[in-house]
KOLMIDREN-688293 format. One record per residue: x, y, z of N, C-alpha, C, O in turn; residue in one letter. Coordinates in steps of 0.05 Angstrom, whole numbers, padded with zeros to 5 digits, always signed. Layout:
// residues N
XYZXYZXYZXYZa...
END
This chain:
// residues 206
+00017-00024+00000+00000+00000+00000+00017+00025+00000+00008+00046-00010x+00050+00025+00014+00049+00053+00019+00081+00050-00010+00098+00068-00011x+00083+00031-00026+00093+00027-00054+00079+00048-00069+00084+00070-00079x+00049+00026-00062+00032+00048-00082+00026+00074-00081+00018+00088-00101x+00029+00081-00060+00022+00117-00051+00048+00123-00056+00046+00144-00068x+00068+00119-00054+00091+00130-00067+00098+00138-00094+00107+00160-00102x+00091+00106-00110+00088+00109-00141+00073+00127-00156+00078+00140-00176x+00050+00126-00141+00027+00157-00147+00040+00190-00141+00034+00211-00154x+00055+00188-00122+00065+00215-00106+00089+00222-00133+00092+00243-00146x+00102+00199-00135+00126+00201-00162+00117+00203-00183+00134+00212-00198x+00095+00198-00194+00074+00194-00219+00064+00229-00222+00073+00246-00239x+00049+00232-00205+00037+00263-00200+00064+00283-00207+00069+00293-00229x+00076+00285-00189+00101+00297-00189+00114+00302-00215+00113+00323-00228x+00127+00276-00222+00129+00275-00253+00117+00292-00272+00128+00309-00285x+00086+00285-00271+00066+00295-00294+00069+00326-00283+00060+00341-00300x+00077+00337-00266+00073+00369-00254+00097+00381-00276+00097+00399-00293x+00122+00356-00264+00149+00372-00278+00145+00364-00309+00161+00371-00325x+00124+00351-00315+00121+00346-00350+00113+00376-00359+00125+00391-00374x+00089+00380-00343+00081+00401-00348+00087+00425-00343+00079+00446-00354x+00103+00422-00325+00119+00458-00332+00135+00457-00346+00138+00480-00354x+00148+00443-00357+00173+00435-00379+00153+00442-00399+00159+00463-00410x+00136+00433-00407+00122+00436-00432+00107+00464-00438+00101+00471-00461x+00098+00484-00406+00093+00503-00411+00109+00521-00421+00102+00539-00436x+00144+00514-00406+00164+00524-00406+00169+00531-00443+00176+00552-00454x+00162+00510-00452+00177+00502-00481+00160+00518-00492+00168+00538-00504x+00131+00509-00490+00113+00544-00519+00125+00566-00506+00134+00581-00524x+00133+00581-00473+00134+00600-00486+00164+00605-00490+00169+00628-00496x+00185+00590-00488+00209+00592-00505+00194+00593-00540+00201+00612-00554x+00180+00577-00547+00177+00582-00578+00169+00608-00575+00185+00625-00583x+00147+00616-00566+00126+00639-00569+00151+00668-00572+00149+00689-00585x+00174+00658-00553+00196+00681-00551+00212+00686-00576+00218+00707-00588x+00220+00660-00580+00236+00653-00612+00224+00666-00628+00235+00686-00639x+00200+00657-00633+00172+00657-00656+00185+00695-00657+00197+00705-00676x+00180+00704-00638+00174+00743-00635+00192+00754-00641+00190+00774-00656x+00226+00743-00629+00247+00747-00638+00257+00752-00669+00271+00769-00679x+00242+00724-00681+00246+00720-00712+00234+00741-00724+00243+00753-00744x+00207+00749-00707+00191+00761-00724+00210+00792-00730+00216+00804-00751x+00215+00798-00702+00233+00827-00693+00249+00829-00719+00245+00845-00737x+00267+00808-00718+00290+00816-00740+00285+00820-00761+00292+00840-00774x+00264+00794-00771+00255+00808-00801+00244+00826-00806+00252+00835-00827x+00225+00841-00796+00221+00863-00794+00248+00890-00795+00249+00908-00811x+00266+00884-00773+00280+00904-00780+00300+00897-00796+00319+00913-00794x+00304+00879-00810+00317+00868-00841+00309+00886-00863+00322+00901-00878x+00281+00881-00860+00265+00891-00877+00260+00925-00882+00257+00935-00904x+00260+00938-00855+00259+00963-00853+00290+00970-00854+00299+00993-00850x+00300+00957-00857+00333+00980-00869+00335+00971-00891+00346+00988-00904x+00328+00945-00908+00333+00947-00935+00319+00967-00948+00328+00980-00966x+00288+00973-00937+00284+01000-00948+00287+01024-00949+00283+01041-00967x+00299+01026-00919+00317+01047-00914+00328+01047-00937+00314+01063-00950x+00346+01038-00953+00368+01039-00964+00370+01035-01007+00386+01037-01025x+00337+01028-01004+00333+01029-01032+00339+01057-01042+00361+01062-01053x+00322+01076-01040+00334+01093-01050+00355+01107-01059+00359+01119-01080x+00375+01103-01033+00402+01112-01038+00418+01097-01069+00436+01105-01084x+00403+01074-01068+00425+01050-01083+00413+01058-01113+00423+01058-01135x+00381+01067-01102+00375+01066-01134+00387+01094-01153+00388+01095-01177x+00394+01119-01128+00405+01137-01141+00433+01137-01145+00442+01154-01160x+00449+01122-01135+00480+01118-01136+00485+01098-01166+00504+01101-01181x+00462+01079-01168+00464+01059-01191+00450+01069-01216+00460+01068-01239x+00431+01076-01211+00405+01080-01237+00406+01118-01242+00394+01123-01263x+00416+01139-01231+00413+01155-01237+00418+01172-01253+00441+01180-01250x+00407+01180-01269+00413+01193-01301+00427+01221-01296+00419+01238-01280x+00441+01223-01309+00458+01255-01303+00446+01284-01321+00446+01285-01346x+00438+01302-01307+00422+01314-01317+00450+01332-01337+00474+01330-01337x+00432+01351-01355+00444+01362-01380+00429+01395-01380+00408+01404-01374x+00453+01403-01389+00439+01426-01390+00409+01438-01419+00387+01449-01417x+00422+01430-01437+00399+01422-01458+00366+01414-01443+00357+01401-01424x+00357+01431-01460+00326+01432-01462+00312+01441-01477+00318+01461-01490x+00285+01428-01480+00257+01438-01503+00247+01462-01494+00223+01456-01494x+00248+01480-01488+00230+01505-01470+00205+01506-01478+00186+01516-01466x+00206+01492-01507+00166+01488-01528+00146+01478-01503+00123+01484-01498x+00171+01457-01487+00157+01432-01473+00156+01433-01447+00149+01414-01433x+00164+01460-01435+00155+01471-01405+00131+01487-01397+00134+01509-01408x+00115+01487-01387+00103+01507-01386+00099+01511-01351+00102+01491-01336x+00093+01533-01340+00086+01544-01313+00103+01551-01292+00099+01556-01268x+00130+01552-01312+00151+01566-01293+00161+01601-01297+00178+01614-01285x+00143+01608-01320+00151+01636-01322+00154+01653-01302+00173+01669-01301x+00135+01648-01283+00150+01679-01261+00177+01674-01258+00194+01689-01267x+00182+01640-01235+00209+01638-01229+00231+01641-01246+00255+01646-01240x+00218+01636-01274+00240+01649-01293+00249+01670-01300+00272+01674-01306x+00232+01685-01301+00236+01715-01294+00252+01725-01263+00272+01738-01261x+00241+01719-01251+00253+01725-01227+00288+01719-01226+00305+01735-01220x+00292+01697-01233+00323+01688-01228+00336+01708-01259+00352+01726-01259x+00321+01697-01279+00347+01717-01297+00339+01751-01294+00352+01764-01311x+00329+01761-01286+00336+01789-01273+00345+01792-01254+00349+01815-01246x+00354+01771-01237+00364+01770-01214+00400+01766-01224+00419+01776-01213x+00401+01754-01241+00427+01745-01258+00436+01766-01270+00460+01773-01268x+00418+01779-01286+00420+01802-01310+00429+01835-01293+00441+01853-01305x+00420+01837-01266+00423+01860-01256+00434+01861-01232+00438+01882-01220x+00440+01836-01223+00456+01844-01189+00477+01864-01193+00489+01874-01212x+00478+01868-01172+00510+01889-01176+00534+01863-01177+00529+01839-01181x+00551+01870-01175+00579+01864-01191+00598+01846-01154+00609+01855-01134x+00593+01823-01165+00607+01802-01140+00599+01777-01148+00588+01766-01167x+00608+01771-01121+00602+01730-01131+00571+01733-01115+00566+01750-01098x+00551+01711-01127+00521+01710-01125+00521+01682-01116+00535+01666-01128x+00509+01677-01101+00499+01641-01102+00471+01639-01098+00461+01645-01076x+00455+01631-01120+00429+01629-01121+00417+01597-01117+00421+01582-01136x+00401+01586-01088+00399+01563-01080+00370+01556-01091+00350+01568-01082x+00367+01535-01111+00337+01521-01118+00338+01497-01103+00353+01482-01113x+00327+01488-01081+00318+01480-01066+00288+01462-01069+00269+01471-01081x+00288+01440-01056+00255+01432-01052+00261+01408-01057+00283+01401-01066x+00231+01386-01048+00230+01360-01054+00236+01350-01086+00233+01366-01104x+00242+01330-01089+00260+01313-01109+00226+01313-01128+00206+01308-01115x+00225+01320-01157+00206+01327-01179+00188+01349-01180+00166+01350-01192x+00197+01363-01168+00183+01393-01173+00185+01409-01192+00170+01429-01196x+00211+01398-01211+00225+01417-01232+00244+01433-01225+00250+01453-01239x+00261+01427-01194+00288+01443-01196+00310+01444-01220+00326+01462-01219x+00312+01430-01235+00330+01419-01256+00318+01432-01281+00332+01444-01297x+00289+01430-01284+00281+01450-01306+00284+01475-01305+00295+01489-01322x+00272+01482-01281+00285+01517-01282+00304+01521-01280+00310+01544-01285x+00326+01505-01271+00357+01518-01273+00359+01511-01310+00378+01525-01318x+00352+01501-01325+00361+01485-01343+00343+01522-01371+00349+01536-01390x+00330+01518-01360+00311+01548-01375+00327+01579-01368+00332+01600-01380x+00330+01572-01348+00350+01602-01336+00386+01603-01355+00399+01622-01365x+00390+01574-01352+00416+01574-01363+00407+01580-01392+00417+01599-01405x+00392+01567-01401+00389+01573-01434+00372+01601-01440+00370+01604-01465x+00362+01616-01429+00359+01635-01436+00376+01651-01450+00400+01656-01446x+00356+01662-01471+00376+01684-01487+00385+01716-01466+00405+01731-01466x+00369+01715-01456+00382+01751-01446+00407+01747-01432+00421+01767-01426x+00414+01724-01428+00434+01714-01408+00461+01716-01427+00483+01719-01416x+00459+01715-01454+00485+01702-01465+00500+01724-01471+00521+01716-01480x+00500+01750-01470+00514+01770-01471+00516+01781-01441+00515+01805-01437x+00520+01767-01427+00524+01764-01395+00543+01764-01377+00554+01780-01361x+00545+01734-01387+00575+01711-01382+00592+01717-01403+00579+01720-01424x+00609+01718-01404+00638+01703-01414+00646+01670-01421+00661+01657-01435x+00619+01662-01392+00625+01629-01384+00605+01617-01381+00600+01621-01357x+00590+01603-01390+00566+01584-01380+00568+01550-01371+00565+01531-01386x+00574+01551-01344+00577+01517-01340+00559+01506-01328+00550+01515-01307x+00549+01477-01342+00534+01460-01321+00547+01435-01314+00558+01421-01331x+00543+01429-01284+00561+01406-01273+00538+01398-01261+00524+01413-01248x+00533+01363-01269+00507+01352-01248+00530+01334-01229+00550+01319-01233x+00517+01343-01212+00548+01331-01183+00530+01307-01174+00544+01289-01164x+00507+01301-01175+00489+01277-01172+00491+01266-01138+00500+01284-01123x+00484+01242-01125+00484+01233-01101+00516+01242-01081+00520+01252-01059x+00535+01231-01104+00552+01223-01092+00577+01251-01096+00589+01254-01117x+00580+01265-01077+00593+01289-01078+00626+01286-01079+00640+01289-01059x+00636+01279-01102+00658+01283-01108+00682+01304-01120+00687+01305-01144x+00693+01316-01102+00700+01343-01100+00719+01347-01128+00720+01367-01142x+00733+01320-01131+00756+01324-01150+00749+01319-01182+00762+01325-01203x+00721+01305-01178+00708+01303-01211+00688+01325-01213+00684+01332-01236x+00677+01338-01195+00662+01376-01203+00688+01386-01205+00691+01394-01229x+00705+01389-01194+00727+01402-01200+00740+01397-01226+00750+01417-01237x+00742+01376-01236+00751+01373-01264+00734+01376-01286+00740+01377-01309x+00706+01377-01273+00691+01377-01301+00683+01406-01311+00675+01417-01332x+00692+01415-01281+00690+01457-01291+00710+01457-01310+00707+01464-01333x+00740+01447-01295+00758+01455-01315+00759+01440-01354+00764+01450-01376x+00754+01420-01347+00738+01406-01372+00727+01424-01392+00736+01428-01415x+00704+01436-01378+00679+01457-01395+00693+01482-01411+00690+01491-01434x+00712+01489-01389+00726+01509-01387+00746+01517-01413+00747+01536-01429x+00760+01495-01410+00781+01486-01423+00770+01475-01449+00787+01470-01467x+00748+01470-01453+00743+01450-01478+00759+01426-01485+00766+01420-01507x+00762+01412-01465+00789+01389-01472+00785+01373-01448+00771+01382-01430x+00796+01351-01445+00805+01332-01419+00823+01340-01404+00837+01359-01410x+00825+01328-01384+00849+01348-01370+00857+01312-01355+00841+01293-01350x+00884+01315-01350+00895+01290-01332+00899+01297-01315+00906+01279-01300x+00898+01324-01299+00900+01325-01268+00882+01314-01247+00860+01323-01244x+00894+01294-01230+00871+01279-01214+00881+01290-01181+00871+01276-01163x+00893+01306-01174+00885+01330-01146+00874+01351-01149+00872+01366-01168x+00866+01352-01124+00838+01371-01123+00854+01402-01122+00844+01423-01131x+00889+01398-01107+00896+01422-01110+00911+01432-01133+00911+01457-01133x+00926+01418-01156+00929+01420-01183+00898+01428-01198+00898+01447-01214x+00874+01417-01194+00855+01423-01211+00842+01457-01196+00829+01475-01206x+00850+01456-01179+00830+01490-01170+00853+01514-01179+00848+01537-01185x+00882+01501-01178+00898+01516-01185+00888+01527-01212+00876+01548-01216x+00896+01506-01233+00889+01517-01259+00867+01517-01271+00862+01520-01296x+00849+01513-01250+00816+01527-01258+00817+01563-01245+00803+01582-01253x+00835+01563-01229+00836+01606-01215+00841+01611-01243+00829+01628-01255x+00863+01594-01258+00877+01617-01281+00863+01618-01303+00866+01637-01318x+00843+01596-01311+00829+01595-01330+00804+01615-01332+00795+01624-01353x+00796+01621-01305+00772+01631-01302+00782+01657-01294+00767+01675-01304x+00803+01668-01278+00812+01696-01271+00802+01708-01293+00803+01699-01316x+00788+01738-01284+00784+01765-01306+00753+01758-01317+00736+01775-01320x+00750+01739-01321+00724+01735-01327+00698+01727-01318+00695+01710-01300x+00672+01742-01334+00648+01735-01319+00639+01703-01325+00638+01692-01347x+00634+01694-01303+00611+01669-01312+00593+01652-01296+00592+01657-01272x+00582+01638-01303+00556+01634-01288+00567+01605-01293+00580+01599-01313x+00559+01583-01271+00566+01563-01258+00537+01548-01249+00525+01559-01230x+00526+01526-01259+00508+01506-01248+00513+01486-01239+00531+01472-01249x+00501+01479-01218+00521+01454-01200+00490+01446-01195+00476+01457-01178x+00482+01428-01210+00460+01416-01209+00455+01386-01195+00472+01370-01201x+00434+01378-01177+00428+01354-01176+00443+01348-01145+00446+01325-01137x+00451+01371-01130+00467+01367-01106+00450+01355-01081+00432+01368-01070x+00456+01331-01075+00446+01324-01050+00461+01327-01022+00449+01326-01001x+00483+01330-01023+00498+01324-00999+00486+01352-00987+00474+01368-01000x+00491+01356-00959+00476+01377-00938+00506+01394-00929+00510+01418-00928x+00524+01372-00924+00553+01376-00919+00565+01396-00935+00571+01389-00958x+00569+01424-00926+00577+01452-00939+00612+01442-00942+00626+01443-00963x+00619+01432-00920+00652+01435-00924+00663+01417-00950+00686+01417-00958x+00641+01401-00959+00651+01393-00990+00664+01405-01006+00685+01401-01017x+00643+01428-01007+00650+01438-01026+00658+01476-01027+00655+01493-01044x+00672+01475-00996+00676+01497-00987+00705+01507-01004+00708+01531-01010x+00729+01486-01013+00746+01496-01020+00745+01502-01049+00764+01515-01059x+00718+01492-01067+00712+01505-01095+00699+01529-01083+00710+01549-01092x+00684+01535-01070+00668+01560-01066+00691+01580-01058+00684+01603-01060x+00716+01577-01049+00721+01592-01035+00747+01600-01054+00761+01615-01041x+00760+01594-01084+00772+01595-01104+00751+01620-01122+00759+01642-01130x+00724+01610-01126+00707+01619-01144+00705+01645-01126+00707+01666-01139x+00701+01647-01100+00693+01677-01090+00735+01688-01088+00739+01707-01072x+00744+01685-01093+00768+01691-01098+00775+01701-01124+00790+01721-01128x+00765+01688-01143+00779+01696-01167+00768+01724-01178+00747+01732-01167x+00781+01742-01198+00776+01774-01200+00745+01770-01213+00730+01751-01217x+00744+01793-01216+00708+01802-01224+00695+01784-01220+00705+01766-01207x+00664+01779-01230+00653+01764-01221+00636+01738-01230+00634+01736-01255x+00626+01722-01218+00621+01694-01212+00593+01687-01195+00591+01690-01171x+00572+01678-01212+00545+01670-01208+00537+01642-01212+00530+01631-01233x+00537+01631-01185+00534+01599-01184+00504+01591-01169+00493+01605-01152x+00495+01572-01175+00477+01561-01160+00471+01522-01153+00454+01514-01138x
END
């Protein structure tokens, strides 16, 4: 008799520790299960983070200064506004900022302003540089001198290329487009800004 009340006492017991072991185990899954879920989720929310960037570093077309003007329509004020703003400032370096969310037509109105006729007895110089995602100081810098020069140039430092972009550009007026700029980071491109507000007479960039 007291076999049997034992065997039962060890039996019960048993089935207790079965059963917390087994409660134990769903919610180990239930934890796993949430964990899994966590990560993919935030897998997921930084690969999208990150589309964009990739699709503008990979897929992005380089804008041109060329344009249909037949094929714009509803930017006349701002067009007006910037080339009288171009056509009559007084006499220094200008930096005129077009700004705003990505398809509004910042690129067309810079692209209408540059091709405007009242403009071309202006400049001396008309350049457009699309500097695109990725802000590379030493290829805007070569592609001014490029424009400039009408030719290739083999200089690959940034301080050989600003050198003989002062002498190319010294004495003369010209207007400068640096289109398509994303970076927020001023000190990029603080040591071209700071050549261009250096060199004699004057210099209108945006």
């Amino acid at each position: 008799m007291l076999d049997a009340e034992r065997r039962r006492y060890k039996d019960k017991t048993v089935q207790n520790w079965l059963k917390k072991l087994e409660d134990v185990s769903y919610d180990v899954d239930d934890v796993l299960d949430e964990w899994n879920f966590g990560a993919l989720k935030l897998h997921i929310q930084r690969k999208n983070k990150h589309k964009p960037m990739d699709r503008r570093e990979s897929g992005r077309v380089q804008s041109v200064s060329l344009v249909d003007v037949l094929d714009i329509h509803g930017r006349g004020d701002d067009r007006e506004a910037l080339v009288s703003k171009l056509m009559h400032e007084a006499l220094g370096p200008l930096v005129v900022s077009i700004v705003g969310v990505g398809g509004i037509g910042k690129t067309t109105l810079a692209q209408l302003v540059y091709n405007d006729e009242r403009l071309v007895n202006c400049f001396e110089l008309k350049i457009w540089v699309c500097v695109s995602d990725v802000f590379d100081e030493v290829r805007i810098a070569k592609a001014i001198l490029e424009s400039v020069k009408k030719e290739s140039s083999d200089l690959k430092e940034l301080e050989s290329l600003l050198k003989c972009l002062k002498d190319c550009v010294s004495g003369k007026k010209f207007l400068l487009v640096l289109d398509d700029v994303w970076t927020e980071d001023y000190t990029k491109w603080e040591p071209l800004k700071t050549l261009l507000v250096l060199v004699p007479l004057e210099v209108k960039f945006w």
